[in-house]
C-alpha positions in Angstrom: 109.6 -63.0 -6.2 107.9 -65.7 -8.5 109.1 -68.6 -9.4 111.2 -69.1 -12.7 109.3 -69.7 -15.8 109.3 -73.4 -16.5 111.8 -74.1 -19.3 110.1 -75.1 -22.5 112.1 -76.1 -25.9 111.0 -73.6 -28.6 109.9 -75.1 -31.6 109.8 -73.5 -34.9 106.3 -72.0 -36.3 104.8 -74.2 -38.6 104.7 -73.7 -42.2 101.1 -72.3 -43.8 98.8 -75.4 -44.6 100.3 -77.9 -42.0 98.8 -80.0 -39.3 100.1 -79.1 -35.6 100.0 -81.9 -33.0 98.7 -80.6 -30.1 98.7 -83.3 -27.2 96.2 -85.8 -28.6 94.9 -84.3 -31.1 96.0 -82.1 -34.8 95.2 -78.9 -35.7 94.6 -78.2 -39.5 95.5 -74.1 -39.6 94.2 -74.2 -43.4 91.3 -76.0 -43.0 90.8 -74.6 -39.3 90.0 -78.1 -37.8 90.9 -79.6 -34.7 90.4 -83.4 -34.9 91.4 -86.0 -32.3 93.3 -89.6 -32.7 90.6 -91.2 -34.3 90.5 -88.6 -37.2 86.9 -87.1 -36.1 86.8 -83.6 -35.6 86.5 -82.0 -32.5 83.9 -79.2 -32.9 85.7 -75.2 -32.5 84.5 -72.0 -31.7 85.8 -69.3 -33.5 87.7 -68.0 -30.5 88.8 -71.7 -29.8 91.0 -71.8 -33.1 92.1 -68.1 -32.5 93.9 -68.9 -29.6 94.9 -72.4 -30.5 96.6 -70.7 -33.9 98.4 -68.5 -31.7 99.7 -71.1 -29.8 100.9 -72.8 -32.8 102.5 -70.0 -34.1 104.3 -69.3 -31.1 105.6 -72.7 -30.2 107.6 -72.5 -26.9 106.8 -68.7 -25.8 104.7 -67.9 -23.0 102.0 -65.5 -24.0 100.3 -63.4 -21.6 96.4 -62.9 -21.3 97.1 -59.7 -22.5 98.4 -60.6 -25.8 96.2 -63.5 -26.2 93.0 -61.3 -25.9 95.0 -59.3 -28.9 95.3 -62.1 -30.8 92.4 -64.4 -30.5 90.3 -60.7 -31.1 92.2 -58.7 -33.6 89.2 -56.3 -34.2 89.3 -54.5 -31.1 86.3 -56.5 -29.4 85.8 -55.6 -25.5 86.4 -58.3 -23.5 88.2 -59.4 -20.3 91.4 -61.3 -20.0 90.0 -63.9 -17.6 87.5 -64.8 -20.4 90.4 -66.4 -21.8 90.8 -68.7 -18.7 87.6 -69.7 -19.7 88.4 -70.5 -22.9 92.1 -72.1 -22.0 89.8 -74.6 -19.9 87.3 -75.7 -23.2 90.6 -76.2 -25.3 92.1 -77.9 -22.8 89.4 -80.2 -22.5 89.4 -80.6 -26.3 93.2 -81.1 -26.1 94.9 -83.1 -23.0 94.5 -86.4 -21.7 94.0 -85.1 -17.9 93.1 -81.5 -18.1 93.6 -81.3 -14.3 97.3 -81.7 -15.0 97.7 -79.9 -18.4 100.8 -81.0 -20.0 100.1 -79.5 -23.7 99.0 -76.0 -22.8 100.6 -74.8 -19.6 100.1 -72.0 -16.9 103.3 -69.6 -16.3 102.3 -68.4 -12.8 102.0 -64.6 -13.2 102.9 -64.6 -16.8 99.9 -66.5 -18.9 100.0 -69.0 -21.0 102.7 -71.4 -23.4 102.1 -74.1 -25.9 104.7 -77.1 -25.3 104.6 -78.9 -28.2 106.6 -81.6 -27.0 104.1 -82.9 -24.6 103.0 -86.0 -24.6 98.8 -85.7 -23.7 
């Protein structure tokens, strides 16, 4: 049986047009901009801000790869839910102050993915 989901305080949705803090750096969801502590932005694929919007959106709940793939590609593109491992490790590196030990964005064993917002990176 696995392991209990680790608990994670669930934080509202932002309002449209505001800045989410997301470890050490903000995310801009109008402007779609990540920029880090120093107030220089961090450069984003497309997919990059997909799934970091969905993580802001959905503060607190654990998405799987499943929904993330719906999310992050909401015309029906073919691709394969490890690619978002992939992409969880670019954001990560973008995002955490030791992406070995990601504190911001999370693994749930068998479950995917959640966005603490909380965490201190």
């Amino acid at each position: 049986m696995p392991a209990p989901a680790p608990a994670v305080p669930v934080a509202p949705a932002p309002p449209p047009g505001k800045r989410v803090r997301m470890g050490r750096t903000w995310l801009d969801l109008d402007a779609r901009r990540l920029t880090g502590a120093d107030g220089a932005e961090i450069p984003l694929g497309p997919s990059e801000f997909a799934l970091l919007r969905a993580f802001a959106e959905r503060p607190g709940r654990v998405l799987s790869r499943e929904v993330l793939l719906d999310l992050a590609h909401p015309r029906g593109d073919e691709h394969f839910d490890r690619s978002i491992d992939v992409r969880i490790a670019r954001i990560r590196r973008k995002v955490e102050a030791v992406p070995e030990r990601p504190a911001v964005i999370k693994t749930v064993r068998g479950a995917g993915y959640v966005f603490d917002p909380a965490a201190e990176a």
